[in-house]
N, C-alpha and C positions, 0 to 999 in steps of 0.2 A: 460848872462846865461851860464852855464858849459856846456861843450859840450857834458859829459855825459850824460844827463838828456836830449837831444835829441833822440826824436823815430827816427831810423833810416827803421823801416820795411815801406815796398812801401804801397800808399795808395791802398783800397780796390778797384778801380777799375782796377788800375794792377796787383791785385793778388785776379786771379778767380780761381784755383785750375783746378783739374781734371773737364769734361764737363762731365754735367748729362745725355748724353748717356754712356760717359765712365764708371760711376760711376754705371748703372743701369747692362752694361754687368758683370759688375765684383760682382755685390750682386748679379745676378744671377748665377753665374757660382758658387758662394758659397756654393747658397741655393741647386743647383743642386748636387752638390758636399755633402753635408751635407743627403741631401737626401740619395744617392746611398750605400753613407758610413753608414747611419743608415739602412739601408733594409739588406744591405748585411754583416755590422762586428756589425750594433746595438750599435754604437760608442754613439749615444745620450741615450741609456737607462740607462746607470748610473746616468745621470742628473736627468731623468725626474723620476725617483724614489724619488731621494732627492729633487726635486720641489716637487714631492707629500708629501714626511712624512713632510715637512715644509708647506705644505699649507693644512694636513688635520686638526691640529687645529681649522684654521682661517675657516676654511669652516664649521666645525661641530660648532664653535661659531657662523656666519651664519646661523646657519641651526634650530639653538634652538629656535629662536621669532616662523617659520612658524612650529616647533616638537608645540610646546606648544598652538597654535592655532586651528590647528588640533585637539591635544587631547582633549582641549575645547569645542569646535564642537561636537568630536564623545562622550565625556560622557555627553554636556546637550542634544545630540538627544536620549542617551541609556538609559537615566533616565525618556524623554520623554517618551519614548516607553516601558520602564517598569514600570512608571506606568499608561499607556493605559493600559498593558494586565494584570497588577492586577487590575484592576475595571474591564475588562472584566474577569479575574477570578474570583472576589468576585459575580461577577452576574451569570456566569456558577454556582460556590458554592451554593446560594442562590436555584437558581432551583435546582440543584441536592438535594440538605439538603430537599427540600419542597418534591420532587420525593419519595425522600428515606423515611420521615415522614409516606407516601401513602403505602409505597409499606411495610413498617412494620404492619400498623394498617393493610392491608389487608391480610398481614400472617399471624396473629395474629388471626384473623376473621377466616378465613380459618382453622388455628389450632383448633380453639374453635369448628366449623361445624365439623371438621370431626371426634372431640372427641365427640362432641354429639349424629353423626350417627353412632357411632362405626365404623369409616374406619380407614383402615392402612394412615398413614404418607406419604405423597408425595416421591417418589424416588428422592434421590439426583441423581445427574446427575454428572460424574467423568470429567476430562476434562485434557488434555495437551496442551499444547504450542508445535508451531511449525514453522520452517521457509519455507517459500517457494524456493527451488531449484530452479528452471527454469522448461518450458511448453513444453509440449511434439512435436515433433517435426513432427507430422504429421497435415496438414493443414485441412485435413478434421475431426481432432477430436476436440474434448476443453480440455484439459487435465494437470494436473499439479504435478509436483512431491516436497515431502516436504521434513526434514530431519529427519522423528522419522519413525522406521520401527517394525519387529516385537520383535526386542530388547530391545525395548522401551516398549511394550505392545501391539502396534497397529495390530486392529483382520479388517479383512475385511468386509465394513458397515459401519464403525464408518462412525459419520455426519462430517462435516467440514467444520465452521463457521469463522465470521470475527466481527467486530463493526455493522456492518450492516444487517448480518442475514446469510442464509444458503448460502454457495458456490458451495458446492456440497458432496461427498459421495466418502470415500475411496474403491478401485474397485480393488485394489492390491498392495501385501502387500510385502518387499522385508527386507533382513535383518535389513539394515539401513537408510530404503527412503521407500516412499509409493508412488503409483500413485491415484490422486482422478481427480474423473471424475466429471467435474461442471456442475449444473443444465442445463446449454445453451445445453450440447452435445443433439443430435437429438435421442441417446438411454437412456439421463435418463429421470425419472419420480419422482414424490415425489407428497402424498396424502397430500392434505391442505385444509382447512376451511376459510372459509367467514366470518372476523369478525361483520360485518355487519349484515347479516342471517344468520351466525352461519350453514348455508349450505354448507357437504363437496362434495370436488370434488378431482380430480388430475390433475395435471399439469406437462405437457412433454414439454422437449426442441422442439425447433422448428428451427431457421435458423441460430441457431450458436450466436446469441444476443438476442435471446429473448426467451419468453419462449410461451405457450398456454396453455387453458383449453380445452381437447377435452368431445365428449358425453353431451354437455350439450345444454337442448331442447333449441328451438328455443325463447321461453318467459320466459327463466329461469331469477330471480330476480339478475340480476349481474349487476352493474354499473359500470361507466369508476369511478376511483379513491376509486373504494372498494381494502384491506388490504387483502391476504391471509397470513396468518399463517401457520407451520406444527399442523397437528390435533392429532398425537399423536397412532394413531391407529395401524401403521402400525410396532410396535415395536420396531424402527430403528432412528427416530428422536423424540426428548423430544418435547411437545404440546408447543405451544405460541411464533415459533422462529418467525420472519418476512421470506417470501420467494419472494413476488411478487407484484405487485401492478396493476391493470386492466386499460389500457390505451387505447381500442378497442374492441367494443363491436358489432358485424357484425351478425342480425337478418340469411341473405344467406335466400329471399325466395325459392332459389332451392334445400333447404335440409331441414332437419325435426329438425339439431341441427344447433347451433350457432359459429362463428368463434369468439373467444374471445382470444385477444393479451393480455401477459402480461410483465410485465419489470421487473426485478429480483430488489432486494433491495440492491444485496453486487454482487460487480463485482471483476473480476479477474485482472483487469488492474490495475497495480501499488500497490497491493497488497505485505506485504511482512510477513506478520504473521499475523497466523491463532490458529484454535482454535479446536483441533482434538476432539471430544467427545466418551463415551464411548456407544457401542449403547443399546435402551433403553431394548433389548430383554435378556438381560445378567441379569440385575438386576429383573425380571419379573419369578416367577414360573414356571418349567415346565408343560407343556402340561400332563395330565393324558393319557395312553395308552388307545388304545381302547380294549375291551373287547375282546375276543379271541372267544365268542362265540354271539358276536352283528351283529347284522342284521340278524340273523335266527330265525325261530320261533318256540319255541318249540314246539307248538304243532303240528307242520306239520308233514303229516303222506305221508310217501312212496308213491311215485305215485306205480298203478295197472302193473303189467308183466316189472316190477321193477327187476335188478339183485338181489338174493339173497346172 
């Protein structure tokens, strides 16, 4: 055998290298090293830049099974879910279409009655849009300010309604904001009708959430879950809004009338647009003057030792 082609290196049991405590202080002392030099000169952030733009590829490749699974997901729940709320809007439509059918044939009707009794034409009723500002800032009123003032038009009185019916009544008027004071406050009032008995009354705020019927006897015809309405009379709100609804009906043998609770239809909470109307006294005839010489009688003759 050539004596080149002899391994001359020692066998593996005499040649152990460095000892794995020696080898452990000195990859520490590196990593420490490595450390203080990236905190303080940032020696590794060149690297690890170019580890990223090299590894953002391989990640966004990665990353497109679970983008496309995902997107999977959220369009067959969104298609789900659109069409639940079209067949729940084709059945909203339905009723409303059937609503509206009603509510023509009965203006219709209406039209013909009042061309037969020779009456004037129902008042239109004008109306703006408005947003709600924020609530007035004292704890003991109800109070709301919107953003149409009297720039816009708005006269002091108008009604001001929501989806749900009356909220309350502008109470003051400023260039470009209005305050309206809602039904609950404990100063307003508003005349309404009993669609039920078609028997009117009025209705005052009471504890700030609710509202009352006061003055009425003690066996007056009013049931918990009767409807009041505005009646229309009091010149200021159009007849047929919703206002309240009778959930407490309290006989009080110790008084002659009745305590009767009511709940308003349209609340202030979370409201954020309303419905300013125009009020009904504007579009309505003046009042004729009174005579100048009414209440006297002509033929009254001078009492006796009378100034001449």
């Amino acid at each position: 055998m050539p004596l080149g082609t002899l391994d001359r290196r020692p066998p593996p049991f005499f040649h152990q290298g460095p000892s794995a405590l020696t080898r452990l202080a000195v990859f520490s002392a590196v990593a420490l090293f490595l450390m203080a030099a990236d905190t303080r000169f940032a020696v590794t952030r060149p690297l690890r830049s170019g580890l990223q733009m090299l590894l953002l590829p391989v990640e966004r490749a990665l990353a497109v099974p679970l983008q496309v699974t995902h997107a999977v997901g959220e369009y067959m729940g969104g298609l789900h879910a659109a069409q639940a709320d079209l067949s729940r809007a084709e059945l909203a439509l339905t009723a409303q279409s059937a609503k509206a059918a009603r509510v023509d044939a009965l203006t219709a009707e209406n039209t013909r009655l009042r061309a037969l009794v020779d009456l004037k034409p129902g008042l239109a009723v004008k109306s703006m849009a408005a947003e709600v500002l924020y609530e007035a800032s004292d704890p003991f009123s109800h109070k709301i300010f919107i953003d149409r003032g009297a720039s816009q038009g708005v006269v002091p009185g108008a009604p001001v309604i929501d989806e749900a019916g009356v909220l309350g009544q502008v109470t003051r008027v400023y260039p470009l904001s209005s305050e309206v004071t809602l039904l609950i406050d404990k100063e307003a009032a508003i005349p309404v009708l009993n669609t039920r008995t078609r028997q009117r009354s009025a209705a005052f705020g009471a504890d700030g959430s609710a509202l009352e019927l006061r003055f009425m006897a003690g066996n007056a015809d009013v049931k918990v879950g009767d409807l009041l309405q505005t009646s229309g009379v009091d010149g200021i709100y159009p007849p047929g809004l919703d206002v309240a609804k009778v959930v407490k009906v309290d006989p009080r043998a110790d008084s002659s009338f009745a305590r009767i609770a009511l709940a308003p239809t349209a609340s202030a909470d979370g409201v954020h647009h309303v419905l300013v109307l125009e009020p009904m006294a504007m579009q309505l005839p003046a009042r004729p003057a009174p005579e100048p010489d009414a209440g006297k009688d002509k033929n009254a003759k001078p009492a006796k030792g009378g100034r001449k």
